[in-house]
C-alpha positions in Angstrom: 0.0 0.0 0.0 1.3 3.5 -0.6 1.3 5.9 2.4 -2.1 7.7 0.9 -3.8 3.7 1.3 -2.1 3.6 4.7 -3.9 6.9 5.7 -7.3 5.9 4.8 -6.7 2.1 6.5 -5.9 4.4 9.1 -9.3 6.2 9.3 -10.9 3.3 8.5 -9.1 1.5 11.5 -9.9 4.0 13.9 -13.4 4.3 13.0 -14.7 0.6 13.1 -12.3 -0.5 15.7 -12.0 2.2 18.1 -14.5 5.1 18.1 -17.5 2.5 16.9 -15.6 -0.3 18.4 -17.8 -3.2 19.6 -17.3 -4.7 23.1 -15.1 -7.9 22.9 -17.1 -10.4 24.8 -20.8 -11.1 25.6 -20.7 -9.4 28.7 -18.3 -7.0 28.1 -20.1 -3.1 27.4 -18.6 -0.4 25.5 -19.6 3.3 26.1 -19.2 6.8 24.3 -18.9 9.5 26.9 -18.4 13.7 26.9 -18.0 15.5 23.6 -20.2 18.0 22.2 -22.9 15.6 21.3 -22.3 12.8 24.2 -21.4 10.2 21.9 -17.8 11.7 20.9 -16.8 14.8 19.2 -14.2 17.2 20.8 -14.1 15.9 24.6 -15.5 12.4 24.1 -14.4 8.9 25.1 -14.5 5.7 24.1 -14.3 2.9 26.9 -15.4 -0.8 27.5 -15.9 -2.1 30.9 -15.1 -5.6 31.2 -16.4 -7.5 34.0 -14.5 -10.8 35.4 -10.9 -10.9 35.2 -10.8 -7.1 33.6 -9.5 -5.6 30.4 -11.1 -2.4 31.1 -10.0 0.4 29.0 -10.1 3.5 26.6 -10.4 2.6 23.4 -10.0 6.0 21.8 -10.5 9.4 22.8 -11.2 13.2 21.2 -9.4 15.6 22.7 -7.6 18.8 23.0 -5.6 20.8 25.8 -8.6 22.3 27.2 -10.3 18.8 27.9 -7.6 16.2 27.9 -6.9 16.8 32.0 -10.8 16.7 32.7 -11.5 13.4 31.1 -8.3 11.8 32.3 -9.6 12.8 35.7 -12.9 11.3 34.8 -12.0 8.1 33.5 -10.0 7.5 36.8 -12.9 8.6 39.1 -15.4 6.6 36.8 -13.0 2.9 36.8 -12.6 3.6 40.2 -16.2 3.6 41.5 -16.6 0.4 39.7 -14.4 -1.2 41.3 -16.0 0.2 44.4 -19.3 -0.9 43.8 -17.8 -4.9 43.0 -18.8 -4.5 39.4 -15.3 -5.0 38.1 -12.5 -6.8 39.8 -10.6 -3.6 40.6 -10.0 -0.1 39.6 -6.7 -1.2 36.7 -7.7 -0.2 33.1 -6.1 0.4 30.1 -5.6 4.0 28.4 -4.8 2.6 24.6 -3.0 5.6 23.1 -1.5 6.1 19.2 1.3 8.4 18.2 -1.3 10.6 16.1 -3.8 10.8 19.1 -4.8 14.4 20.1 -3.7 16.4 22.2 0.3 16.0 21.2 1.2 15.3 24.9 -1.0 13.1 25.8 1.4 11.0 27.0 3.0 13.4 29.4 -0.6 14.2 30.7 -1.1 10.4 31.2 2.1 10.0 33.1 1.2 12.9 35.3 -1.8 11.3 36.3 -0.5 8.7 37.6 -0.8 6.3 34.9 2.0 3.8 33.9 3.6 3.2 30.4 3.8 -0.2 28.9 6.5 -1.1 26.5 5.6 0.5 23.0 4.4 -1.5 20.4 4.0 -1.0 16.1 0.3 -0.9 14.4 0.9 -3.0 11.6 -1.6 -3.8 8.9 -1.3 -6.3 5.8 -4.0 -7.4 3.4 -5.4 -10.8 4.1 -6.0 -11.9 1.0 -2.4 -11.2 0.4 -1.4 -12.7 3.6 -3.5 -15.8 2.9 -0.8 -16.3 0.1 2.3 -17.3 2.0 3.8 -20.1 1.1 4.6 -22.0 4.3 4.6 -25.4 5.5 5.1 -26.7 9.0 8.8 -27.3 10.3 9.6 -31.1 11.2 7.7 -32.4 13.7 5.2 -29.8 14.1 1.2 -29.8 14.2 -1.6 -27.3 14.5 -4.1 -27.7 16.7 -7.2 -25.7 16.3 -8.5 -24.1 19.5 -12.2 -25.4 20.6 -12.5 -26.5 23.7 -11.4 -26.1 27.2 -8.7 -29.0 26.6 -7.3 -26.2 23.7 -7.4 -22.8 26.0 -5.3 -25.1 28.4 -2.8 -26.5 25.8 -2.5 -22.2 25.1 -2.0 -21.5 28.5 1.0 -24.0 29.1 2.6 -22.4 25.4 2.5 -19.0 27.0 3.8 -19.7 30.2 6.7 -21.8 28.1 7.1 -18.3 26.0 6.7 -15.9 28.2 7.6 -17.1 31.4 4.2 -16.0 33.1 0.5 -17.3 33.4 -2.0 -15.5 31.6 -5.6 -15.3 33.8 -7.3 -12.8 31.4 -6.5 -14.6 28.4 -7.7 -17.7 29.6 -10.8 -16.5 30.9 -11.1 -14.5 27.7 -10.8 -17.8 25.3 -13.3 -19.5 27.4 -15.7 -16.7 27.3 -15.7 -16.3 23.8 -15.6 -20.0 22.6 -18.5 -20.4 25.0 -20.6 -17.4 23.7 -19.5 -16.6 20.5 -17.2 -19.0 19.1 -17.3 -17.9 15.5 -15.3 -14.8 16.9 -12.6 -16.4 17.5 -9.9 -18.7 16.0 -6.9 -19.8 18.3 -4.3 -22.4 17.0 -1.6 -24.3 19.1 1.5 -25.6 17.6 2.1 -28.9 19.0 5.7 -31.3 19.2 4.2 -34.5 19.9 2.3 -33.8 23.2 3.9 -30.6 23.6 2.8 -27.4 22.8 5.6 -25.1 22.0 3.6 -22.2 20.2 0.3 -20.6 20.8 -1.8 -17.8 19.0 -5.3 -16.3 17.9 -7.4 -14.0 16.3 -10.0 -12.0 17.3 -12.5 -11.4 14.9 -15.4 -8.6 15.7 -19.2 -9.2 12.8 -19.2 -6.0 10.5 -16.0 -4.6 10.8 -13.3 -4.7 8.4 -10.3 -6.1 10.5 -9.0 -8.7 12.5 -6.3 -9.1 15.4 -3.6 -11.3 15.7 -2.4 -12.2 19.3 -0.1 -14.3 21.0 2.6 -16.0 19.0 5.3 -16.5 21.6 7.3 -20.0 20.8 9.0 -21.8 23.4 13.1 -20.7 23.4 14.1 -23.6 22.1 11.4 -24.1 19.2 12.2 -20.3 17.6 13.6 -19.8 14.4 12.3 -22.7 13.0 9.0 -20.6 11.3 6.3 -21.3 13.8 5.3 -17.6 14.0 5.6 -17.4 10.2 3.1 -20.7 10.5 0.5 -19.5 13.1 0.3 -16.1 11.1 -0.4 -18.1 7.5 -2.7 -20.4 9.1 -5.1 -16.9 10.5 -4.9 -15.5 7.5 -6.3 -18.1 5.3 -8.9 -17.9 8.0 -9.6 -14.5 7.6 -9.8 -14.5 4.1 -11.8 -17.6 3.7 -14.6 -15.4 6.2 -14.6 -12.2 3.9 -12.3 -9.7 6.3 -10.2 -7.5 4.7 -7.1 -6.2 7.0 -5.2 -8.3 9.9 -3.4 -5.8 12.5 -1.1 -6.4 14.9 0.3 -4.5 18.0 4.0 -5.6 17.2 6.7 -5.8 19.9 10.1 -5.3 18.8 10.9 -9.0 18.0 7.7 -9.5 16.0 7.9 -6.8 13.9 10.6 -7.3 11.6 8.7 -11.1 11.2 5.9 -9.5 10.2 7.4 -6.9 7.6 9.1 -9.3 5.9 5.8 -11.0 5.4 4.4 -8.0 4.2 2.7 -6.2 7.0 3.4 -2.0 7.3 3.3 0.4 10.0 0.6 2.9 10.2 2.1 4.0 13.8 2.8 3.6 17.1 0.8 2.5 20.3 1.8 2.6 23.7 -0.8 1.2 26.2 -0.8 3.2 29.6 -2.2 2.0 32.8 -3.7 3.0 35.8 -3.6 0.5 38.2 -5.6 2.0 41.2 
C-alpha cells in the first residue's frame, strides 16, 4: 500500500475499531462519553468495561488541551467507583494511546496522572488476502491444533507460560468466554511437538468490521527460528480471508515486527498502552 492507502486504513481503522468499536465479549459493554454531542466529538471517550478478570480500558479518545486533563480525571474517578461498587474486579484499566492521538502530549498528561507506560508497540496492517498467500509449511515435527475446547485454551496457556515465562488469567478466561458465547469470533491455533505445545496464537475477529487481530505468537526458546510464527500467522490469515475480512493488525513488539514486515505487513504507527492500576 502506498502511504495515501495507509492513511485511509488508518481512518478506517480507527473508525470501526476504536471510536465505533464493539465490546469484545458477551458481557463486556462499550460506552461513548463527553463531547459536544455525548457520543464523541471534541471531549469524548470511548471505553469498555469488562467484568470478570478485567481488560477495562479507553479505546480512543477526542481531545484537546482544554479537555484532555478533565477526562483523564474522569475516566480514573469513573474505573474507580466500579471497582467500588464490585462491578469490576478492581480499579486497573487500560488507556490505549497512538502516536497521532490528540492532544500532542498526551502521554506526558497520562504520566502525570498517575498512569504507567507499557513497553511501545508498532500498528501493523497487511491485506489478508495477500497474507492468505504465503507459502509456508510446517517445520519437522510440528502440528496445529485448532483451539475449541477447554482441553485447547489449556494447551495455550501451558505455550504461553513456556514463552513468556508467566501465566496469563485474562487470556484464559477471555478464550473460554468467547468459545463459549460466541465462538465464531474467534480462532486460536496451538503448535504442537508431539504432546507438547511449543507455540500458541489467535485472532480475534469482531461481525461487520473490516479487521482482524492477531495475538499471541510467543514460541517456546528452544522451538524459535524454525517458522512457527511465520506458520500461526499463514494459518489466521487463510482464515480471515476464507470469512470475507479485509485487514489483519497487529500490535507488534520489537521482535515481532521485523517477522511480520518481511511477510508484508506495514506500520501505520505507534501505540503505547498506559495503565492505571488503582
Amino acid at each position: 500500500m502506498n502511504a495515501d492507502e495507509l492513511i485511509g486504513v488508518r481512518a478506517e481503522f480507527d473508525a470501526e475499531m476504536r471510536r465505533d468499536a464493539q465490546p469484545d465479549t458477551a458481557d463486556a459493554r462499550v460506552e461513548r462519553v463527553g463531547g459536544a454531542d455525548g457520543v464523541g466529538g471534541a471531549g469524548g471517550v470511548v471505553r469498555q468495561i469488562v467484568p470478570g478478570a478485567g481488560g477495562n480500558s479507553v479505546l480512543w479518545s477526542d481531545l484537546d488541551e482544554r479537555t484532555a486533563d478533565a477526562a483523564i480525571a474522569e475516566q480514573v474517578a469513573f474505573f474507580t467507583e466500579l471497582a467500588a461498587r464490585g462491578e469490576v474486579a478492581d480499579a486497573e484499566f487500560e488507556w490505549k494511546l497512538y502516536d497521532y492521538d490528540r492532544p500532542a502530549d498526551l502521554g506526558d498528561r497520562l504520566r502525570a496522572a498517575g498512569f504507567v507506560a507499557e513497553p511501545a508497540e508498532t500498528l501493523l496492517i497487511g491485506r489478508a488476502s495477500e497474507l492468505a498467500r504465503i507459502p509456508v509449511e510446517p517445520p519437522a515435527g510440528i502440528t496445529l491444533r485448532v483451539v475449541t475446547d477447554e482441553e485447547g485454551v489449556e494447551l495455550m496457556m501451558e505455550a504461553h507460560r513456556g514463552a513468556f515465562g508467566t501465566d496469563r488469567p485474562r487470556i484464559r478466561e477471555l478464550m473460554l468466554n468467547l468459545l463459549r458465547e460466541e465462538p465464531d469470533t474467534i480462532e486460536a491455533v496451538v503448535a504442537m511437538a508431539g504432546d507438547t505445545p511449543v507455540s500458541a496464537a489467535r485472532m480475534e475477529m469482531r461481525p461487520g468490521t473490516s479487521f482482524a487481530g492477531l495475538w499471541g505468537g510467543g514460541t517456546l526458546p528452544q522451538w524459535r527460528g524454525r517458522g512457527i510464527y511465520r506458520l500461526l500467522v499463514a494459518h489466521r490469515a487463510r482464515v480471515a480471508a476464507e470469512r470475507g475480512i479485509r485487514y489483519l493488525q497487529v500490535d507488534a513488539s520489537e521482535d515481532s515486527r521485523p517477522i511480520l514486515e518481511r511477510l508484508g505487513f506495514q506500520v501505520l504507527g505507534v501505540t503505547v498502552p498506559w495503565m492505571w492500576e488503582g
